[in-house]
C-alpha angles and dihedrals in degrees: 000000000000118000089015140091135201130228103260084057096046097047082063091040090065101026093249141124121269086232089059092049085048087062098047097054097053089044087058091237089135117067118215109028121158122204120224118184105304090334131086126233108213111195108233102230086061120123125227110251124256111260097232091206094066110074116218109225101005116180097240095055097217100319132126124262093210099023111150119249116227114240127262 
């Protein structure tokens, strides 16, 4: 379908799972989807959803709270 894409497309669109899209779609994390039948219509202009486990601008950067130092 034109201006859509399924979930097998999306899922390597973003660089996730099928599974995960899946998710995302049931959760109502996508706007727009559409339901045909038993598939999903993604619109293509839609974003992937935020992963509210990751932080944006946390103030360790990346790093470790406990790493271990090497030794001098």
């Amino acid at each position: 379908m034109k201006g859509y894409l399924s979930i097998r497309e999306t899922s390597y669109k973003w660089g996730v799972s099928e599974r995960r899209v899946n998710q995302y779609v049931t959760e109502g994390r996508i706007p727009g989807v559409e339901r045909f039948g038993r598939s999903w219509a993604i619109p293509e202009s839609a974003r992937k959803p935020d992963d509210p486990r990751k932080k944006r601008g946390s103030k360790h950067d990346g790093k470790r709270r406990n790493s271990i130092q090497p030794l001098p």
